[in-house]
N, C-alpha and C positions, 0 to 999 in steps of 0.2 A: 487588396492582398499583394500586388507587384511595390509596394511601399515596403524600399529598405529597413527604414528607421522602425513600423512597425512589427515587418517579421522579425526582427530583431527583438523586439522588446514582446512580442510574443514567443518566442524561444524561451528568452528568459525564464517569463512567468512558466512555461511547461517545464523547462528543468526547475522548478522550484515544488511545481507541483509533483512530477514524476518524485521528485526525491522522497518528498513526502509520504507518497503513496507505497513506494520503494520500501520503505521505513517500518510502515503499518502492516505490512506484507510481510518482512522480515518478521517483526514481531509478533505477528499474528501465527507464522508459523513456530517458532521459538515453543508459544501458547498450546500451541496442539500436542508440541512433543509432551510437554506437563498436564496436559487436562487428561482430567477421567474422562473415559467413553463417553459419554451422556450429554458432556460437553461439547464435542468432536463438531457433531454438526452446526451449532452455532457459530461456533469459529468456520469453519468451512465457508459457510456463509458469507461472514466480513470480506473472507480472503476471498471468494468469487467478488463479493460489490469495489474491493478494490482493484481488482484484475480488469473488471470491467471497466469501469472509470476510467484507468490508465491507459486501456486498449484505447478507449476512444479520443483520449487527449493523443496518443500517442498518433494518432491516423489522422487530426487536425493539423500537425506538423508535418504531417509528411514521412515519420519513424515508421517505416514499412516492417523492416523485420523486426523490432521491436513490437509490433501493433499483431502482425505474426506470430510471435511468441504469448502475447498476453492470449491468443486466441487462441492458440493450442491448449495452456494451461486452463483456461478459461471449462474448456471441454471437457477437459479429463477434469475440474472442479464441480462440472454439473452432473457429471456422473457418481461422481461424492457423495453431493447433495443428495441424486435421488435414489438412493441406497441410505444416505442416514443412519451411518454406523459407525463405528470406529476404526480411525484413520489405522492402516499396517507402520512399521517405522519405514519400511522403503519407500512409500508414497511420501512422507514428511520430506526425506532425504533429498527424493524428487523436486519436491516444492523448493528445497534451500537452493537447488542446484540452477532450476528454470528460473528463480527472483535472481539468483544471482550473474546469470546467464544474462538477461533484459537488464540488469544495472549493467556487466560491461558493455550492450550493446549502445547506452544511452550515455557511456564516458561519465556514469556518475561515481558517487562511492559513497560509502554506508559506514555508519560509527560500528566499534567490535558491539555498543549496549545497546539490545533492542530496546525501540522507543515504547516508554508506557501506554497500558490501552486509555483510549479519550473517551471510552464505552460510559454512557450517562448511566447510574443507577434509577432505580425505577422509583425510590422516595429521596425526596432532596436531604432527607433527615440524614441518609445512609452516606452522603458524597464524603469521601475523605480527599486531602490536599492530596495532588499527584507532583510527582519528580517534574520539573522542568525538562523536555524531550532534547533529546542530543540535536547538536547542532548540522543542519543542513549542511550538503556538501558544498552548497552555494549556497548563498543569501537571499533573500526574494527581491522579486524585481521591485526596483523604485515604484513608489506609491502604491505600494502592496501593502496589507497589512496581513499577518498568519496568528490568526487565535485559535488556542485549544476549544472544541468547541464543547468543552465540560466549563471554561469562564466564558463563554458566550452564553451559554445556558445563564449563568451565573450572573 
């Protein structure tokens, strides 16, 4: 871990990944303001598994308040959850303000279009072609590769 070249190239791949997760988080809240109730707590869901994820990347590097923030959101996300109801608009508004808050803390930036959901359908018969996802604020690290994981399925 005292290996320049690596923490460097581990940086990388975490801002490639934060962006991403950044992205899906955005998006996913976007998805709540439009979903009927019923829906609410599925998405909640997503947005707690990527809050999580991102906490935890963000605490491999070292992103203390960052890793801080995902874990405050994280809390008030599980409280969501276990209520299973529909989301108020202020808690949404919340949601854009704390994703937005951890993206300046992490010096990223985010397209104005949320990125489409990668949410697999349950028969492959149902999958429709999705939009290509906006472009990363960064690129991914060399010898990376990033697939939708709806053509990984594929």
């Amino acid at each position: 871990m005292n290996d320049p070249d690596f923490r460097r190239r581990l940086r990388e791949t975490f801002q490639a990944e934060a962006s991403a997760h950044l992205h899906a988080l955005s998006r996913d809240a976007f998805a709540l303001e439009k979903a009927a109730p019923e829906e609410h707590p599925a998405i909640v869901e997503r947005i707690f598994r990527e809050t999580h994820t991102l906490k935890g990347a963000a605490r491999m590097v070292g992103e203390t308040d960052a890793e801080a923030l995902c874990h405050t959101l994280e809390q008030e996300l599980s409280g969501l959850k276990n209520r299973g109801q529909r989301v108020a608009p202020d808690v949404i508004t919340g949601l854009h303000e704390q994703i937005g808050e951890i993206t300046r803390l992490l010096g990223l930036q985010l397209s104005a279009a949320p990125v489409p959901s990668t949410a697999t359908p349950t028969n492959a018969r149902e999958a429709k072609p999705e939009a290509e996802p906006a472009p990363l604020a960064k690129p991914a690290a060399p010898g990376t590769v990033r697939v939708p994981g709806v053509r990984l399925d594929a």
